[in-house]
Each structure stands twice: as C-alpha cells, then as structure tokens.
C-alpha positions in Angstrom: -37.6 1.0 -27.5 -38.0 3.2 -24.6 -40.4 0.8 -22.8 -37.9 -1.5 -23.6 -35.0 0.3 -22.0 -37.4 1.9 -19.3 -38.3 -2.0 -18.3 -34.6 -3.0 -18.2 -33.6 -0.8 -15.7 -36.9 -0.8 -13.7 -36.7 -4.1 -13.3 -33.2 -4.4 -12.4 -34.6 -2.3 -9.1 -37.4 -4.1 -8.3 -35.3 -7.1 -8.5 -33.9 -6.2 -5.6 -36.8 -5.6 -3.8 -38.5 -8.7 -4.3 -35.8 -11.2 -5.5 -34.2 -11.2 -2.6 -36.7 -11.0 0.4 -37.5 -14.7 0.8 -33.6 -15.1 1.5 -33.4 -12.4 3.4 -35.8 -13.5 6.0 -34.1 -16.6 5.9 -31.1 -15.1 6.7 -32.8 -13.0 9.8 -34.3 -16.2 11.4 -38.0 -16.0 10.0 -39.4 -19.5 9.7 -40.8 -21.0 6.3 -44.7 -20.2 8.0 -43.5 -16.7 9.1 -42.4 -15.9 5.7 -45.4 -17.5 4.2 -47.1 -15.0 6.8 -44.7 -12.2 5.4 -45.9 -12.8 1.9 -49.1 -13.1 2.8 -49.2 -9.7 4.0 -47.5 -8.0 0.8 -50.0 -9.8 -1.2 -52.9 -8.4 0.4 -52.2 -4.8 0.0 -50.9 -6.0 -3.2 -54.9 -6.2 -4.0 -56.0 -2.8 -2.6 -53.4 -1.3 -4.3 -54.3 -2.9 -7.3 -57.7 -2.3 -7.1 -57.4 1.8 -5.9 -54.5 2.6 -8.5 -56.1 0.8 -11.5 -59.5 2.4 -10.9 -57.8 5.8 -10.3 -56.0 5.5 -13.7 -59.1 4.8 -15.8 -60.7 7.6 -14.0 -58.2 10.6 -14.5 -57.0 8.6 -18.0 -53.2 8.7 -16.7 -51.1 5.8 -15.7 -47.8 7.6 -15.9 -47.7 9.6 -12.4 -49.0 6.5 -10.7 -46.3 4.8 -11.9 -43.2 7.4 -10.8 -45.6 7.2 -7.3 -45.5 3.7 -6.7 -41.6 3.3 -7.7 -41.1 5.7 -5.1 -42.7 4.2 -2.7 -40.9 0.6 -3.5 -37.6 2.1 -2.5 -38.7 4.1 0.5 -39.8 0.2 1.7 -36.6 -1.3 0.9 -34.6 1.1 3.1 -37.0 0.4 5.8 -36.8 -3.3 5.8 -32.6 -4.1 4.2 -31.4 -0.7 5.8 -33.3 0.3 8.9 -34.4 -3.2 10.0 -36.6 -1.9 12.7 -38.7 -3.9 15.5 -41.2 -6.5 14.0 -44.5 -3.8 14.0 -42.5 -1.3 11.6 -41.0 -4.2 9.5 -44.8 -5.4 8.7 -45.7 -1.8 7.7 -42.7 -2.0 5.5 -44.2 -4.8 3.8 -47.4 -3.6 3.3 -45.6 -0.1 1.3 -44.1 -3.0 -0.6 -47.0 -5.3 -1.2 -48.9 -1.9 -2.4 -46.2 -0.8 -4.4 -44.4 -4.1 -6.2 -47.2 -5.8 -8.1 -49.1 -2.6 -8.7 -46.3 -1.0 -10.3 -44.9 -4.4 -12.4 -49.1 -4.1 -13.5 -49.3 -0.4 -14.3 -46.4 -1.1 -16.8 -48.2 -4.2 -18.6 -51.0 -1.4 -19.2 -49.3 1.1 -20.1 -48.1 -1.1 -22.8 -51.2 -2.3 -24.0 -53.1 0.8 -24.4 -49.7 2.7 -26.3 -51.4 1.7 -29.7 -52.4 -1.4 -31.5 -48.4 -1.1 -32.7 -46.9 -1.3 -29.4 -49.3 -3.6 -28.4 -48.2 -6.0 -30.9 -44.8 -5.8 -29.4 -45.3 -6.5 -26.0 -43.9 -9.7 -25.4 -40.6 -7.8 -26.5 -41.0 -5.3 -24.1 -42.3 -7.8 -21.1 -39.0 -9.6 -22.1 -37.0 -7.2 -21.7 -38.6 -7.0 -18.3 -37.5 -10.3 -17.2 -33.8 -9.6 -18.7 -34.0 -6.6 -15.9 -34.8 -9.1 -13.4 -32.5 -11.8 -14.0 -29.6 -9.2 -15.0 -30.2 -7.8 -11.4 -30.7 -11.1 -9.2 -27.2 -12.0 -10.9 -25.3 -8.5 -10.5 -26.9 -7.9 -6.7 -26.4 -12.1 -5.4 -22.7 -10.5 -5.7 -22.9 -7.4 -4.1 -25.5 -8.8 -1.2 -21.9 -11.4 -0.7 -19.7 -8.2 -0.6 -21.1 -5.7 1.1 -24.5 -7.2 2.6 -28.2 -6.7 2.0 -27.8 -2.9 3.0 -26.4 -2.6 -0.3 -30.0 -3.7 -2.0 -31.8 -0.2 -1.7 -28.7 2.1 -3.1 -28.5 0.0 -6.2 -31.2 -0.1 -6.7 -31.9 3.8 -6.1 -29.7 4.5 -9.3 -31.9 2.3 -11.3 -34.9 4.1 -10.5 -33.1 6.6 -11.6 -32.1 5.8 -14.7 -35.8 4.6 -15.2 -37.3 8.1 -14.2 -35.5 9.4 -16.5 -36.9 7.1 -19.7 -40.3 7.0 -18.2 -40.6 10.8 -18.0 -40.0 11.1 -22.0 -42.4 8.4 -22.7 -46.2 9.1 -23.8 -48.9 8.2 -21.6 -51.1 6.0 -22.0 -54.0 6.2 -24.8 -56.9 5.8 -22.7 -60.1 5.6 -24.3 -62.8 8.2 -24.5 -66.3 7.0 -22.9 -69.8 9.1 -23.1 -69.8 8.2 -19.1 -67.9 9.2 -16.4 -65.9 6.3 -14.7 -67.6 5.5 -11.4 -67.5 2.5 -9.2 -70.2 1.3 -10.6 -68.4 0.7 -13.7 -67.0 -2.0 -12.7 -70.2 -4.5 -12.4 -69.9 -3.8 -16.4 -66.6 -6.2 -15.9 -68.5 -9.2 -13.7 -71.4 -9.5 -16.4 -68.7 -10.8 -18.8 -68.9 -14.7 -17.5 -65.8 -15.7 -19.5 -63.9 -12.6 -17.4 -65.1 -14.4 -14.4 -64.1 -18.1 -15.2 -60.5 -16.4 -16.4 -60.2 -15.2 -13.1 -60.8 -18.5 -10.9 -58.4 -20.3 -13.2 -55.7 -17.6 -13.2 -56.3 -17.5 -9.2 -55.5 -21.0 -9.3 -52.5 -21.0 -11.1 -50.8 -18.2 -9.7 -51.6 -19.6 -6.3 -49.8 -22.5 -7.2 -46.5 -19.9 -8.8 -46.7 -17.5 -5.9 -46.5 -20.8 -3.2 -43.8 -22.7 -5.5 -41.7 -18.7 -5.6 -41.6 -19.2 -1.8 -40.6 -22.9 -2.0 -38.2 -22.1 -4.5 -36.6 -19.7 -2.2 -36.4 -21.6 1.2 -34.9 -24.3 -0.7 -32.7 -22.3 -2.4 -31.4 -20.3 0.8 -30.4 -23.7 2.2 -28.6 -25.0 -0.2 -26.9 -21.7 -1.7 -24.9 -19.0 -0.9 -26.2 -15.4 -1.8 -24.1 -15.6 -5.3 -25.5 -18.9 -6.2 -29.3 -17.9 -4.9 -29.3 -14.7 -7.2 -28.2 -17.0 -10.3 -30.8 -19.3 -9.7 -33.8 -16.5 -9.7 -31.8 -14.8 -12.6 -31.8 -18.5 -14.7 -35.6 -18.8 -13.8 -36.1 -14.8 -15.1 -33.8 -15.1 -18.0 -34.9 -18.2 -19.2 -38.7 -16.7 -20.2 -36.5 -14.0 -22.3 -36.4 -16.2 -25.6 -40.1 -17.4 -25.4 -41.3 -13.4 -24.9 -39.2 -12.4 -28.0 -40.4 -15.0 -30.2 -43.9 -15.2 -28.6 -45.2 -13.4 -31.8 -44.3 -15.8 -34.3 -45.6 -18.9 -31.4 -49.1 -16.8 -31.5 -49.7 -17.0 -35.2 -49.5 -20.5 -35.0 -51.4 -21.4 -32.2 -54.1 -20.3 -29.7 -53.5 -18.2 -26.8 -56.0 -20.6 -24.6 -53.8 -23.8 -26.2 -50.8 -22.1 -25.3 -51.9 -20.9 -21.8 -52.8 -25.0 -21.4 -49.3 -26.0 -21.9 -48.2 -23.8 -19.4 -49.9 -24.6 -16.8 -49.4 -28.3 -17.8 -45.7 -27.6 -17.5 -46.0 -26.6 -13.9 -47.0 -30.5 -13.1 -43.5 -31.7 -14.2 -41.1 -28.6 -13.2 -42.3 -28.4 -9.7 -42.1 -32.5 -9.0 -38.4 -32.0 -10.4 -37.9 -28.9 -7.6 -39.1 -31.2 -4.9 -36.8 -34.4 -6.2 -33.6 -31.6 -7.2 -30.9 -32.7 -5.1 -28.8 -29.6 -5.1 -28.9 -26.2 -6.4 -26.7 -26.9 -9.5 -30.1 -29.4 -10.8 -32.3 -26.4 -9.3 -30.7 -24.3 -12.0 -30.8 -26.8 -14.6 -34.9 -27.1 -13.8 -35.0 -23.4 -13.5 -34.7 -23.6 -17.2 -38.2 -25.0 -18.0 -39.6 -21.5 -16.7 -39.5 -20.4 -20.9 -42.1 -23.2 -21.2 -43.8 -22.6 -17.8 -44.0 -18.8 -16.4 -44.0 -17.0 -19.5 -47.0 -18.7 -21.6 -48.7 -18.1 -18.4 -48.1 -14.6 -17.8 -48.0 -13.3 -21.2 -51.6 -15.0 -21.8 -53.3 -14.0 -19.0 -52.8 -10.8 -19.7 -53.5 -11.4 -23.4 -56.2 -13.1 -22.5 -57.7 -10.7 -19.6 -57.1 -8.1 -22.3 -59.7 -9.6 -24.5 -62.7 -9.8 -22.1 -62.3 -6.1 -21.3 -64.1 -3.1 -22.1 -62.2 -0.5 -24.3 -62.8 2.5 -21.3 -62.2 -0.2 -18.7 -58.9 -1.4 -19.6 -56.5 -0.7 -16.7 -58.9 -1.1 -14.4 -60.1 -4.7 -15.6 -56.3 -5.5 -15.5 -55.6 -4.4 -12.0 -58.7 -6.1 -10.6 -57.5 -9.5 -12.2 -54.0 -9.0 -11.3 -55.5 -8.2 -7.6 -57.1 -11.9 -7.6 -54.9 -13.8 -9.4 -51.5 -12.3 -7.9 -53.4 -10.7 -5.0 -55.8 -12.7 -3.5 -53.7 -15.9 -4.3 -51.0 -14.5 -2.9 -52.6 -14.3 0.5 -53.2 -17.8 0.8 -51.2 -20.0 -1.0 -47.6 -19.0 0.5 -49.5 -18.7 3.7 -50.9 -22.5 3.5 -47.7 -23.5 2.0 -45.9 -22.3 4.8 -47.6 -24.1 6.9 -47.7 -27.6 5.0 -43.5 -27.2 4.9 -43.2 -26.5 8.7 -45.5 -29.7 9.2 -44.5 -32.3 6.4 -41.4 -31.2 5.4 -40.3 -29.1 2.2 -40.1 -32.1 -0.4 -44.0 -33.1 0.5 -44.7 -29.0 -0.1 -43.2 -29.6 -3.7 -45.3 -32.7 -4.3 -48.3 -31.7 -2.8 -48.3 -28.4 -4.7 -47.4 -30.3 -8.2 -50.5 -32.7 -7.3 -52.5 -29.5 -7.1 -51.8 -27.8 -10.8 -54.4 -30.4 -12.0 -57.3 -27.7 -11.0 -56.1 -24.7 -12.4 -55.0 -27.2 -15.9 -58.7 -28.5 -15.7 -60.2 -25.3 -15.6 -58.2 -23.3 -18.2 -59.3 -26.7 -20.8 -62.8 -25.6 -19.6 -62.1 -21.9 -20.3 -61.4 -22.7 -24.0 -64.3 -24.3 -24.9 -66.5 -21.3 -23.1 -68.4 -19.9 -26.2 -67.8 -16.3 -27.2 -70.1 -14.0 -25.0 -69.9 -10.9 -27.7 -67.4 -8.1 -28.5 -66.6 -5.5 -25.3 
C-alpha cells in the first residue's frame, strides 16, 4: 500500500512535467518538427540515464536514493522550462535534466517493485495502476489550474507532491537486490546480450514504443488545436485512467492467458485506435477513442516489463530493465517523434495518424515471432 500511495502522488507530479509539455510548446510557437526535435532530445538522455542509473543501482544494491535524486532533479527542470523560460540554449539543457530524470525515475519505480518480494511482485499491476490514477488525477486537476493561473503554476504543484511522495518513499524498504559471487562490472552486461530472446524482445518493444512515443506527440498537437488547456488535460487523464481497470484486474487476465498472447493484442489494438485518432473529428471523439488505451497501452506496458523481467538474470535485474527501457522508450524516443515531426509538417497531421497506424504491422509481426522463440534456459 505504500507503493501504492507513494505512486499516486509521484505521479500526480510527474504529470505535470511531462503531460503537459507537448502543449506547452504549442502554446510558445514551437512547430510540430521542433517539438518532435524537443522530444527527441529528452529521449536521448532518457537512454544515458537509463543506462548510468540502472547499472549504478545493481552495483551499490540500492534503488531508493537514486530515486529521491532523480525526482529532484525533475522539478529543478520544470522550474527552468514553465517558470524561468530562458533563451532557447538553457531551455534545451532543461530538457535534457528532464529527459535524464522522467523515464529513469517512472523505471526505477517499476524495479523497485519487482525486486520487493515475489508478494509484491505479484501485485504490481495494482501498484503500476495506481500509477496511472496519479497521472490522469493530475492531467485533470492541473488542465484547471494551467487555465487559471498559467503554466507557472505546473512546478509548485507539483513540488507539494514530491513532497508528499518523499515522505512515503523514505518509509519504504529498498529494494531486495540479489547477492552474486561477482562483483557487478561493465562487463556484466554482455551476460544480458547472450540471451537471444532478450534481444528479439528488445527490437519488437523498440518498435512499438516508437510507434506510442510518435502517436503521444500526435495526440498532443492535435489535441492543443482543438482544446483548451481544461479539455487537453481530460483527454491525457481519460487515456491514463482508462488503463486503471485493466492493471487492477490484470492478475486474474494472466491466469487465463499468456503474457506474449496478451502483449499481441495490444499492439494489434494500436492498428485500430490510432486510424480512429487520425479520422476523430473533434476532441469530444478524441476522448471517446482515448478509451481503448485499457486494451492498448496497458497490455503493452505491463508485459514488457513482465516479459523483460523473465529473460533477466537474478543479480542483473535493474540493470537489464533500465537498458530495455533505454531502447525501447529511449532510443525510440529519439527517432520516431523526430520523423514524425517531420512527416506532419510535410503531409499534414491526418497522413502522420495513418501512416503511423500502417506502421504497427512490424512491431505486431515481430512480437507473433517472439512467441514462438523456443525457451533458451532459466537465467
């Protein structure tokens, strides 16, 4: 219950980091390819920091004083970009504290999760639920207070949340890291790569978080034209609320079917919800869609994790994590927005949405390949 708490609250701040920064660069006169540039950016310090902070915590065995780090750092960002709005270099650095700080963080929490016990463990969709509740409560509480008192008001809110979370997060347990007769070097790592079913998971979770990192941007141009700030932060808090029901009853879903059959119907969902984004009309339909994230995003995410979990060695754990959340929120992260960008400012936003839907077909293609992989022996 105190991950479950702890996630509410941390993710009603990060909300308000991340939810709102495709509008707000809207609303500052960045084009769709300069934000696709933006994200870009934040993704690819997204990967260092991935990398660096999952490799530290398997080293020292401690994921807890990263994590109070890393929030830190988060907010110091936001009151550089929402507060300070300095000239374009200082902005950019701003982004890259964030890109470090965002993913990494929303990772190290996952991880701590996982290694809390085979008990917690067992709960985690619960507590990655309660995650998105924190999201979607704070896209719909802050859309009101960006209308009220502006996007300065983004970094204070979401300071007292922090807060809040410290204060959970500093009663909370570490992590139970695994012992292991060797020390944890760099060279540890190539014991990740020889696992070819680790590798094949990571092209296919590349690909399809390529695809919902480029339709996140899409989502939020469109949005921003067609909504006021109230109306964009309900339409992030539907999509973020909607996976809530599927992570709370994910445990019953699992014992009846396979995680790799599950993680196919996700990514088949994408197909059909992002064709209905480029055809939605208005942002009333765009909320209505929005609703299909409990059948897309969240058999995805909770999955790949699952999934990822599975192929990893017991005294590797974080850092096999990090390095897959790197590529496939990372690394994907770099170049999808960044192409996607590009195709909106040349074809128009519709032929983004279609072109992008078209595209799912890889990543669906591959994870059907992924399930018939044999078994390459317990890690």
């Amino acid at each position: 219950m105190t991950f479950v708490f702890m996630n509410v609250f941390g993710f009603f701040a990060l909300s308000g980091a991340r939810g709102f920064l495709v509008a707000f660069l809207e609303h500052i006169g960045y084009s769709a390819s300069m934000i696709g540039v933006t994200v870009s950016i934040t993704a690819a310090f997204g990967i260092a920091g991935q990398f660096i902070f999952g490799f530290l915590c398997d080293k020292f065995g401690r994921i807890k004083p990263f994590y109070f780090v890393l929030m830190l750092a988060m907010l110091v960002s936001m009151f550089i970009v929402y507060i300070l709005r300095p000239p374009i270099e200082w902005m950019f650095i701003a982004f890259a504290i964030m890109g470090v700080s965002i993913p990494t963080c929303i990772q190290l929490v996952d991880s701590w999760i996982l290694e809390s016990g085979e008990a917690i463990k067992q709960r985690y969709g619960v507590a990655r639920g309660a995650s998105s509740f924190g999201w979607a409560t704070g896209l719909l509480v802050l859309g009101s207070f960006v209308v009220a008192f502006g996007y300065e008001v983004l970094p204070v809110v979401s300071l007292a949340f922090v807060t809040i979370a410290f204060a959970l997060a500093y009663r909370q347990p570490d992590a139970k890291k695994a012992k292991h007769e060797k020390n944890i070097s760099i060279k540890s790592i190539k014991e990740l790569f020889a696992n070819y079913r680790y590798i094949h998971l990571l092209l296919t979770t590349f690909m399809i978080y390529g695809v919902i990192s480029a339709e996140w941007l899409l989502n939020g141009v469109k949005a921003a034209q067609l909504a006021t700030p109230v109306l964009f932060g309900i339409f992030f808090g539907i999509l973020a609320m909607a996976e809530v029901p599927f992570f709370a009853v994910f445990q019953r879903i699992r014992q009846r079917f396979k995680l790799e059959h599950i993680f196919i119907f996700g990514i088949a969902m994408y197909v059909l919800r992002i064709t209905l984004m480029g055809l939605a009309p208005n942002i009333w339909v765009m909320m209505l869609i929005a609703l299909t994230n409990a059948f897309a995003y969240a058999p995805c995410y909770i999955c790949t994790k699952l999934l990822i979990d599975a192929e990893i060695p017991q005294h590797l754990k974080t850092t096999g994590q990090l390095i897959a959340a790197a590529v496939f929120s990372g690394l994907s992260g770099i170049i999808f927005p960044l192409a996607i960008g590009v195709i909106v400012d040349a074809f128009g936003l519709n032929i983004a949405f279609f072109a992008l839907a078209a595209f799912v077909v890889l990543p669906l293609i591959s994870a059907v390949i992924y399930n018939r992989l044999p078994k390459q022996g317990a890690v």
